[in-house]
N, C-alpha and C positions, 0 to 999 in steps of 0.2 A: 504494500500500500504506500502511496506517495502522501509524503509533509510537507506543505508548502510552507517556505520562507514566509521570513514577515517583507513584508515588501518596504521601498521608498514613501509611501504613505503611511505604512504603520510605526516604522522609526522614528519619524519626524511626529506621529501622537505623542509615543511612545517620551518622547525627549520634551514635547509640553506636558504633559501627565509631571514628569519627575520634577521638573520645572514651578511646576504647580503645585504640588505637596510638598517642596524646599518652601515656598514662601509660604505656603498655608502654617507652615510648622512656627516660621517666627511671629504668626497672629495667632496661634494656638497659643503660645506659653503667656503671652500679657491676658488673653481669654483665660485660660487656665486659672490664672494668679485668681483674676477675678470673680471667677466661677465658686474659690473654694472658701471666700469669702461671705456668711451668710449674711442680705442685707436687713438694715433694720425694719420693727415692725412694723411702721408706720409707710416706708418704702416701697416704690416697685423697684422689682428684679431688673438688671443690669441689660437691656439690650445687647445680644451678640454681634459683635460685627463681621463675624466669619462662623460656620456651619459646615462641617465637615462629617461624612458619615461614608466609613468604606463598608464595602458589602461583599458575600461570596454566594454565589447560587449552581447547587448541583443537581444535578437533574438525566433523565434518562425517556427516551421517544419510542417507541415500538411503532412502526408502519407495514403495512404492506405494500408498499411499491416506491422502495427507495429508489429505482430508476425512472419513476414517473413514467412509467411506461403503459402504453396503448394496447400490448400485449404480453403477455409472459410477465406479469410485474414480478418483483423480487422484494422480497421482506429483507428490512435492516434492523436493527437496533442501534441507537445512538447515544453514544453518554456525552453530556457537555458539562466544562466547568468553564466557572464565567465571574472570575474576582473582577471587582470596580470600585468608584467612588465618587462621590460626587460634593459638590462643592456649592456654597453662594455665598456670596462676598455683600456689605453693607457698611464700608470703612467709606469714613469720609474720602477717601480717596483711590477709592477702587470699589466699586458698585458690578456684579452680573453672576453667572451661573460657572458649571465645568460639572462634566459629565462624562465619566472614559469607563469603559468597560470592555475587556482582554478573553473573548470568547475560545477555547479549546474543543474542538468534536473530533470524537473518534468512532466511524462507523466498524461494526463488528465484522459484517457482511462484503465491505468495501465496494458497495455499490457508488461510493464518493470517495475522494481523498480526503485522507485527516488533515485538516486546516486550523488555523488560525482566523479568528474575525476581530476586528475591531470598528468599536464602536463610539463616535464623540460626538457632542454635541456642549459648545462654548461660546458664551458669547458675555465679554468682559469691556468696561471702559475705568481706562487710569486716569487720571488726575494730575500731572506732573506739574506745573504750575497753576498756584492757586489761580481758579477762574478764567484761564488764560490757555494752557496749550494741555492738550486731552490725547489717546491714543485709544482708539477701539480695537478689538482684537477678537474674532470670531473663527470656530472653526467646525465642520462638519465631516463625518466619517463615519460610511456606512456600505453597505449590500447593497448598490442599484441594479438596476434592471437592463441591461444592455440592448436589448431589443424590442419594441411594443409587440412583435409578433412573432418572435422569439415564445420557447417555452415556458409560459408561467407558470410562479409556483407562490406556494401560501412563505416560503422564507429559509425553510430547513435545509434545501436542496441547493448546492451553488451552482444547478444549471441555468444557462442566460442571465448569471449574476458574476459582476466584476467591484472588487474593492475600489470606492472611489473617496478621495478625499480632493476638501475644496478649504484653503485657507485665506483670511483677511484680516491687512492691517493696515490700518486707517490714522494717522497722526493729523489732529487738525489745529488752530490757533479759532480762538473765536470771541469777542467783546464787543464794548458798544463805543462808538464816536460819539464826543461831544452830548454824550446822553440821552440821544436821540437817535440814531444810527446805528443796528446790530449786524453786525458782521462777520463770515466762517470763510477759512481759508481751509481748502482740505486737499489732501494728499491720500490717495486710495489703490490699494494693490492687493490682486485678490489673485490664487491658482490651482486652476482645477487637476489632478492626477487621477488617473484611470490606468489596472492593469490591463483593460481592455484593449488590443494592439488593435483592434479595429477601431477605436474610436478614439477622439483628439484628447489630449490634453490640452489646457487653453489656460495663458494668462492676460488679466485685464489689467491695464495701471491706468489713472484717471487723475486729473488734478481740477478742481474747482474753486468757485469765490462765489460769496452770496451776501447780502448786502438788504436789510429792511427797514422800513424805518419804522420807529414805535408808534402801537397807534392809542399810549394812554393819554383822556382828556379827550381825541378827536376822532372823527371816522373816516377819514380820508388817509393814506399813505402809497409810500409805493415799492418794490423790489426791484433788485437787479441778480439776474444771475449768468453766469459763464461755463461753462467747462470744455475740456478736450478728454476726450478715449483713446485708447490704442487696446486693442484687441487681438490676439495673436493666437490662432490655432494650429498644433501641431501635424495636423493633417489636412488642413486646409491655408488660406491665405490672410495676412491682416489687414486689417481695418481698422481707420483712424474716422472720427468723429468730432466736431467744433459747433459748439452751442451759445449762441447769445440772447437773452431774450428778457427784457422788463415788461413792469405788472404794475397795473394799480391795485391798491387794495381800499374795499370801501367794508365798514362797517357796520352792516342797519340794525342792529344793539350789540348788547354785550356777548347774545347767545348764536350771532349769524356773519360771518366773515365771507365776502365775496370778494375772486382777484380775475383780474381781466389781463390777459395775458398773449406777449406777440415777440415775433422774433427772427431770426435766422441759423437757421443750421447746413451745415457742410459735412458731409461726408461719401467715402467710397465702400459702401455697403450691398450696393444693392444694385452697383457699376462699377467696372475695373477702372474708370478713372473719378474723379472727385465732381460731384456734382453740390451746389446749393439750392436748397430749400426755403422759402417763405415759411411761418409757425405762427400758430393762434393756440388762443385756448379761454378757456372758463371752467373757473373751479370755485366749489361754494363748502364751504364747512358750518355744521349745526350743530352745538354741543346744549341741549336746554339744561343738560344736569350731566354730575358727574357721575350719572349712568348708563348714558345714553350719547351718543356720534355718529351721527351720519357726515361723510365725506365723502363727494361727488366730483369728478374735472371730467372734462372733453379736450380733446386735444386735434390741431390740424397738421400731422408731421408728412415727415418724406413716404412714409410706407403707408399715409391715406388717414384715416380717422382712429386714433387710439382713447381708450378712454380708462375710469379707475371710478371704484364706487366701492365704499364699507361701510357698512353699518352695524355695531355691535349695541346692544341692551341687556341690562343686566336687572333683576328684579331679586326677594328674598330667597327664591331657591330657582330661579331662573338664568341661564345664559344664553344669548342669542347671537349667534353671528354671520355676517356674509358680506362677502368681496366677489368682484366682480372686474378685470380687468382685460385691456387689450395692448400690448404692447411689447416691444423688441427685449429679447433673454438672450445674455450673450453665452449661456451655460445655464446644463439641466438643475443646478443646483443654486443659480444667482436669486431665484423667487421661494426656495426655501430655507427661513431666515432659521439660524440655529436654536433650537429649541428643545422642551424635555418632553415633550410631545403635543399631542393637539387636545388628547383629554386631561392631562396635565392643565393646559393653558385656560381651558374651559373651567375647569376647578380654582383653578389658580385668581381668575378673574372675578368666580362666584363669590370668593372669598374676600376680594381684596378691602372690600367694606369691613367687614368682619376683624378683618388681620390687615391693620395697613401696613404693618413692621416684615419688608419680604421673607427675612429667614425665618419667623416664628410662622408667618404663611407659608410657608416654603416646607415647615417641619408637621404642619399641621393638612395640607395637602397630600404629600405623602405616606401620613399614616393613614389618612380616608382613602387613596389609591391602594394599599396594603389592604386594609379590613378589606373593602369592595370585590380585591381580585381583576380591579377592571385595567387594560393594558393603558400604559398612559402613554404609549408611542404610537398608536394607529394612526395610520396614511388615510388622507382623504382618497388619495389614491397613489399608485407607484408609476410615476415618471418612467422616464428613458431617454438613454445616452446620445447625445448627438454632437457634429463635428463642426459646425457654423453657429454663425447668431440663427435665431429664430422669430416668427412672429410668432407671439400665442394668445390666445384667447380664454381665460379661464376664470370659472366662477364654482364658487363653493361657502355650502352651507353647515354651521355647524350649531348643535342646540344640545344644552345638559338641563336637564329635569331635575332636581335633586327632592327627595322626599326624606320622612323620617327614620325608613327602611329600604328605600328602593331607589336605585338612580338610573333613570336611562339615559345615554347620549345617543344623537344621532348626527349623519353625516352624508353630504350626499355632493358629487362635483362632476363636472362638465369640464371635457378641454379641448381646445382646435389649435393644431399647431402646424407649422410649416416654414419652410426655407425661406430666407430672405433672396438668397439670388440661387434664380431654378438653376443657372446652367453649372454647377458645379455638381461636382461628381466624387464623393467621399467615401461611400463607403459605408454609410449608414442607413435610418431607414428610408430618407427622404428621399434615396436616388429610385425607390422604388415607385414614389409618386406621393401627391400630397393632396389635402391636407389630412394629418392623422389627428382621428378622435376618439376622446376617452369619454366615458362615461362610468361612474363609479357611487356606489350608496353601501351604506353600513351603521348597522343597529348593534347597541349594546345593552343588555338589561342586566341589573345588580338586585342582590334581594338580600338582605342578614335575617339568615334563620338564628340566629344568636350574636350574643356581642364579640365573639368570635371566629365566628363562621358564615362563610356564603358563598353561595350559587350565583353563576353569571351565564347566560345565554348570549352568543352572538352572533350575527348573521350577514356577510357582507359580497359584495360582486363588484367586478369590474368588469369593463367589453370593450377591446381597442378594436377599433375599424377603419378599415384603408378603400382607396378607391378603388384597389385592385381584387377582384373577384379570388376568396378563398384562403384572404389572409384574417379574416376576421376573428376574433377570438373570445372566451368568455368563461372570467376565473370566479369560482362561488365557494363559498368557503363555510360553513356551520360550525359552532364550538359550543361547548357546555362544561362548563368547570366547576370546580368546588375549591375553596379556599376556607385556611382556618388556620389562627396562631397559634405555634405551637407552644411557645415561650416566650417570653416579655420583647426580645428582640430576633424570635425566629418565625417565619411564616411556611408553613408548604401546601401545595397546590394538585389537584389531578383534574388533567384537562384531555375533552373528547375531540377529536377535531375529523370532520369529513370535509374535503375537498374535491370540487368536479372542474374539470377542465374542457371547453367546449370549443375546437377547432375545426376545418375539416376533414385535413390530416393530423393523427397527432393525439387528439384525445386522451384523457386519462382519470382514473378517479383513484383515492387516497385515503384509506383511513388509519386515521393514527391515535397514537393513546400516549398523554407526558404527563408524567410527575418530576414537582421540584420542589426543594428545599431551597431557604433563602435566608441567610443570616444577616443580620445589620451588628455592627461592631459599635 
């Protein structure tokens, strides 16, 4: 049986990981100090500024058709250990998350090679001078999907999956002139690695300026903004990009901001030599409370009508959200911002009234994800790798129900995606023809038959579909789990999973059965 190396993406985790729990270690001991100190009676307890909790999870899958195969399947058995840790930061001068976790599978049957996964999701901003020069630092690392019609699978399997990691760092300056005048000067470099030899590796470097004026006391103002891109793929060609474009902004009260917006942009994106572009736009934000945002723009660019629409509400046991966008991805990974997932985020936000202090929300999130049993990484849906910019189109809906006993989330998203310039030829899915769409919905229901125990039901589909006759496809997936703590900081789980795979060659169906142990340190 073959061990795959850890790759050039997983080193470069692997050396932020250590990086990360060096400095976590010198906010640990002033935490520490503090922590062993009991305050007095009359006192609240010391805000943490750092939360640290590493974790190990072992576990074992039994399937029948470790090959995902259409015929002849072949049973595996899978053991995985999967040490991590996770992180959130609330130091006056360093504010985000950090999330790594060092996946080992070993199949018995060797229907796969024993591999290595890794997994990260970071997204930090420092403070280096007060109020003055910041540096953001994000980083994402996971299993994508290399093909939309390619063999899909529910995750366990690494066929049509390649390690892909995307990093970004961001140094900016930013103040205000003359006290009237707010300004960001940013500096931005993001890059994407894929062991996928088929498909690009891609880096972005971008530099901008932005420029507003205040609009406290009046309702009239206006912005200025600039920037230039360079985009570079490694199986394809680069492109440069140059943005000019000022705005009025009018205020018609304190709760509705409208900006009227026009400009010029230049770039060779969509033509091998540089063309310019005229640019309008209109964009309106509504905030009547701090539970509630709707934000809306329309835009008139080079690649035709793009537009951006979100709206999220929150109520006492409600979340609501949805977005709605049209516009150029220079990378599969550039519109998915790093995160600890998307029922995480739902929770996260249910809560933020409740726990305005993110680590003690952060620690309190968590352990309702734990009781629940419910995954706080599910995909609205699973992307795929591609080797140029892209235009795309996507919209998605997310809602969490929260009850006394029961939580549903649900989830459901649309996507249209396609090449910006037809006549190249990469390699990927687009030389096949365009435009490719997803469609994708996913239900989770939670129940505590006790205060620590519970059942979860889940039920979720995706369908990628192309214009070409008989690449269509359609992954569905069932699960029924049982969760329960076992001790004060151990949980373990046994979960049903059936998955059907719907193509016209290709076909397959999947049932599996995992149990896991999961300790927090």
């Amino acid at each position: 049986m073959r061990t795959r190396a850890l790759s050039l993406p997983a080193q470069r985790t692997l050396v932020v990981a250590c990086c990360t729990a060096l400095s976590s270690m010198c906010h640990l001991q002033a935490f520490a100090q503090d922590a062993t100190q009991p305050p007095a009676a009359a006192e609240v307890p010391p805000r943490a500024g750092i939360w640290v909790e590493p974790r190990v999870t072992v576990g074992a899958t039994l399937t029948n058709n470790g090959t995902l195969a259409s015929t002849n399947p072949q049973s595996e058995q899978v053991l995985e250990v999967s040490p991590g840790v996770r992180a959130i930061l609330n130091k006056p001068r360093a504010k985000g998350f950090f999330d790594y976790s060092l996946t080992s599978l070993y199949h018995a049957q060797g229907t796969s090679g024993d591999n290595f996964r890794n997994a990260l999701n970071a997204n930090m901003t420092f403070e280096a001078v007060d109020n003055t020069v910041f540096l953001d630092a994000s980083g994402i690392m996971s299993d994508e999907v290399i093909s939309a019609f390619g063999t899909q699978s529910s995750g366990r399997s690494d066929i049509n999956r390649a390690s892909t990691a995307s990093f970004r760092l961001s140094p900016y300056v930013r103040g205000t002139l003359g006290g009237r005048v707010n300004y960001e000067l940013r500096y931005s470099a993001e890059a994407l690695d894929t062991d996928a030899a088929v498909r690009s590796d891609i880096t972005v470097q971008s530099l901008s300026v932005r420029m507003r004026s205040e609009l406290t006391g009046q309702s009239l103002g206006w912005s200025f903004d600039a920037s230039t891109q360079d985009a570079e793929y490694s199986l394809g060609r680069r492109t440069r990009s140059d943005t000019v474009q000022g705005g009025l902004l009018y205020a018609l009260n304190p709760q509705v901001l409208v900006t009227v917006t026009a400009g010029v942009e230049a770039n060779d994106v969509i033509t091998l030599t540089r063309e310019s572009y005229n640019t309008a736009g209109l964009n309106f934000d509504w905030r009547p409370s701090d539970r509630t945002r709707l934000q809306a723009g329309i835009q008139r660019r080079y690649f035709g009508t793009g537009h951006n629409v979100s709206f999220e509400h929150r109520t006492g046991r409600t979340v609501w959200r949805y977005t709605d966008t049209r516009d150029v991805v220079n990378s599969p990974l550039e519109s998915a911002d790093a995160s600890l997932g998307s029922i995480y985020g739902l929770l996260d936000s249910l809560y933020t009234s409740q726990e305005p202090d993110p680590i003690r929300r952060a620690q309190l999130v968590e352990a309702e994800l734990v009781r629940l049993g419910l995954p706080p990484d599910a995909r609205v849906f699973q992307s795929f790798l591609s080797s140029s910019a892209t235009l795309d189109r996507s919209q998605q809906l997310s809602v969490a129900l929260v009850g006394q006993r029961d939580v549903i989330t649900l989830s459901l998203g649309r996507g249209d995606s396609r090449r910006l310039d037809p006549t190249l030829n990469l390699g990927d899915d687009f030389d096949i023809g365009g435009p490719i769409r997803q469609q994708s919905w996913g239900v989770n229901y939670a129940h505590r038959l006790t205060p620590i125990t519970t059942y979860t039901i889940g039920l979720a589909s995706q369908k990628n579909k192309s214009t070409v006759a008989g690449l269509d496809n359609r992954l569905t997936s069932f699960t029924l789990g049982l969760s329960t703590r076992i001790s004060l900081r151990t949980s373990g789980s046994l979960q049903f999973q059936r998955t059907d795979y719907d193509r016209a060659i290709g076909s397959y169906g999947e049932t599996a059965i995992s149990a896991f142990i999961t300790h927090r340190f």
